[in-house]
N, C-alpha and C positions, 0 to 999 in steps of 0.2 A: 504494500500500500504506500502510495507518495507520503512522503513528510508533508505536514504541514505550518503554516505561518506560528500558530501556539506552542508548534512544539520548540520551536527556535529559543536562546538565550534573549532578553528583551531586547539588546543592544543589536545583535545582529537581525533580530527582527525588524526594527524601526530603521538601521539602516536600510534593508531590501526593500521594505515599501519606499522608504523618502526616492531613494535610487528611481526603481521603476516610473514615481511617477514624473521627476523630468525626466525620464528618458522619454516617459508619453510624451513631455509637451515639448521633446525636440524633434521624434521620431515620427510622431502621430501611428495613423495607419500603415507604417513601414516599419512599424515594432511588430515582427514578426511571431516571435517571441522570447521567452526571458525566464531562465530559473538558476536559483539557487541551490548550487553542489557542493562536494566538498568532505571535510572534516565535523562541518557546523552541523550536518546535515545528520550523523548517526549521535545516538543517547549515549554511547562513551567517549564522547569528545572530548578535549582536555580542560582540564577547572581554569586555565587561563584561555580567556580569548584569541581565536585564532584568525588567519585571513578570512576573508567571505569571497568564494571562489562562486561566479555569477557568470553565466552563459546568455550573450544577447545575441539574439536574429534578428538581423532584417533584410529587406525585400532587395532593397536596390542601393548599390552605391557609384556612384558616377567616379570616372574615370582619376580624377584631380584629388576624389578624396578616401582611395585608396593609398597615397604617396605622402606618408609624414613630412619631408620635404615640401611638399605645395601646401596642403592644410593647415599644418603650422602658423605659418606666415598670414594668413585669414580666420581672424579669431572670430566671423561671425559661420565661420563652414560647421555644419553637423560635427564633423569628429573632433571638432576642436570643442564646441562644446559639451560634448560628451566627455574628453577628458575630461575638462574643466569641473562639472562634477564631480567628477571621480575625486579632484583632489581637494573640493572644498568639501565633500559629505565624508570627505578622510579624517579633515580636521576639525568639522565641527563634531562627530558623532566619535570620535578616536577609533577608529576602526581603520584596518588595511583590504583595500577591494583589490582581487585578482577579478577583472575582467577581460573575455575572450569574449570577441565579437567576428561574427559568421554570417557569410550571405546564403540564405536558404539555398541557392542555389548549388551549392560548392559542398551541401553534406551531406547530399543522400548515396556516397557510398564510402568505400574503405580508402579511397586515395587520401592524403592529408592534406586537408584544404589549408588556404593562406588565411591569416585574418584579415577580416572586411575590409580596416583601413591602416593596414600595415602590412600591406601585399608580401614583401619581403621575408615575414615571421612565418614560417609554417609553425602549425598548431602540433607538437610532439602529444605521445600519450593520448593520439585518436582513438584506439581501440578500444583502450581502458575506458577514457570520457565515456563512449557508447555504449559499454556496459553496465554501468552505475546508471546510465541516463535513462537504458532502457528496463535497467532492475526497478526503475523508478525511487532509487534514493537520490529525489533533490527536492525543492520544494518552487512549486508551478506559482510565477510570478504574474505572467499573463498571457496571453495567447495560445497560438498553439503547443501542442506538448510534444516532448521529443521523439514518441513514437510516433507521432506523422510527420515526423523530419529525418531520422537519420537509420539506418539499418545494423543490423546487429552484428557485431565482430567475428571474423574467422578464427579458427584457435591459431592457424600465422601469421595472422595480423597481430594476434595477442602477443607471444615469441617476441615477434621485432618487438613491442613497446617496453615488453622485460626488457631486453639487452638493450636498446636506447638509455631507457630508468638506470640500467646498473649501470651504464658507462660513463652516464653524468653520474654518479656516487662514488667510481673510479676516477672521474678528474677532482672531484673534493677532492680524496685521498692524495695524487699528485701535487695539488697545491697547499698539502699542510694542513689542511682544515680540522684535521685530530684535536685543535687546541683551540675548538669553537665548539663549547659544549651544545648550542644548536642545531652546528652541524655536523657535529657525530651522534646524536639522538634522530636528527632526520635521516641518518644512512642508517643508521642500526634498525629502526624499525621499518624505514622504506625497502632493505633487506630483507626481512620478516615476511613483509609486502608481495615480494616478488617471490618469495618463494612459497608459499601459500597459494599464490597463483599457478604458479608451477606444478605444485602438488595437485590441486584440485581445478584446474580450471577455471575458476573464478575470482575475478579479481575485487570484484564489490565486497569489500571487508573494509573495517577502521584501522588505524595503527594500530591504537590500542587492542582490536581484537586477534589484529596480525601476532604481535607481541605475544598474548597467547597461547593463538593456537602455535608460533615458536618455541615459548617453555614445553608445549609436548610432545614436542616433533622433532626438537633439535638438541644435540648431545647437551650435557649440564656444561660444560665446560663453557657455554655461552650464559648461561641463565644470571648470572652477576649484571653481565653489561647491558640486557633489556631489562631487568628491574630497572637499572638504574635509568634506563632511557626511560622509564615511566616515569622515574619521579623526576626527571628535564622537565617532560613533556608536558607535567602539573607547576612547573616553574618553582619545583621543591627538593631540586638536587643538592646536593653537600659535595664539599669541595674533593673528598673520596668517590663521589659518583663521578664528577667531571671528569677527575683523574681516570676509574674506568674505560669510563668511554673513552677516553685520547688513546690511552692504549689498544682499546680494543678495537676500535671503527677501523681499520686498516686492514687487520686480521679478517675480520667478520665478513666485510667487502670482498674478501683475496676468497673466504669459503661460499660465499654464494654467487661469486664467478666459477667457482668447479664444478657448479651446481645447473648454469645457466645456459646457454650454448651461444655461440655465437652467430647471428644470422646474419650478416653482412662484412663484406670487405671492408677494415681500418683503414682510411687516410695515412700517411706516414704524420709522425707528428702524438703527442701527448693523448689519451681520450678525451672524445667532444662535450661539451655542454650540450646542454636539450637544445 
């Protein structure tokens, strides 16, 4: 059953309405439609507020304001103010909005569409987004809903989005990020993540449930470092959990790369970002 508006935190709640409705009054009838995903979105979500991850469609975007370069420069064009929201309802309401915006046209299959008005950005983690989307964990903001927009994941479309996900959690580890307790709670349990998917097919799980079903499924010799990712992840770790994690996100990453396979030819050169 979809989420809904009640069941959200208040803050993330009152942010998605404020959101939606200027998005009506820039989009109108070109708001295609519009929901709320995410982390916010399952009952074990973390006791500290998290991004608000929000999916906009719409109908049509002309040529100029696909290209951050022209729009930019025209603060009265649709995408400009659409940002522009984005970064006042950031700070009056303190919340962080992850927004991906899509031309209906560009998702009704497995290829990975660009975003609406950042032609450049392909959208990483299509398969997964379509999974959740069509388990219906997000919560329906307005218009249509994403089962009459997009179609359901191959299990090799799934594959690539794993090894995509671990390769961006492979270049943290290249760049050092062990010493960002952050970003070793986001690798340790996004880990969790992908292997869970792995095992079962299904990637619509929470970290925290990922976390989990990892204490059952993976040797003890991990179970230190995802406690401790739990208690990051409530913004209640101790300066021995941090330490954990630095030590172990390296490791933990190196065992669910033996784990994962590799679906595509590497660039020469360090692993990609998303």
């Amino acid at each position: 059953m979809t989420v809904v508006i009640p069941d959200l935190p208040e803050r993330a709640a009152a942010a998605s309405l404020r959101l939606r409705d200027e998005f009506l009054a820039i989009l109108g009838d070109d708001l295609i439609g519009m929901w709320l995903f995410g982390g916010t979105t399952f009952a074990d979500r973390p006791r500290r507020p998290g991004d608000l991850d929000i999916a906009v469609v719409v109908g049509v975007a002309r040529a100029n304001e696909r290209i951050p370069q022209k729009w930019r420069d025209d603060p009265s064009s649709r995408p400009a103010r659409l940002f522009a929201v984005e970064e006042k309802l950031g700070r009056e309401l303190d919340v962080k909005l992850d927004i991906a915006y899509f031309l209906a046209s560009e998702i009704g299959s497995g290829a990975l569409p660009p975003e609406a008005f950042r032609i450049e950005r392909p959208v990483n983690g299509w398969a997964v987004l379509r999974a959740h989307w069509l388990a219906r964990q997000y919560v329906h903001l307005h218009g249509r809903p994403p089962d009459d927009l997009v179609v359901a994941p191959t299990s090799s479309e799934l594959e690539r989005d794993l090894d995509r996900e671990l390769e961006h959690l492979e270049r943290h580890v290249h760049e050092g990020d062990a010493v960002d307790p952050y970003e070793a709670t986001y690798a340790v349990w996004n880990g969790c993540r992908i292997l869970h998917t792995l095992e079962t097919g299904n990637p619509v799980i929470s970290k925290r449930s990922a976390g989990t079903w990892a204490l059952q499924h993976l040797p003890e010799r991990w179970y230190d470092a995802i406690h401790a990712a739990g208690r990051a992840y409530d913004g209640a770790a101790s300066e021995a959990d941090n330490e954990l994690l630095r030590v172990n996100m390296a490791p933990f990453i190196e065992m669910v790369r033996m784990r994962v396979p590799v679906t595509e030819e590497r660039p020469p050169g360090p692993p990609r970002w998303s």
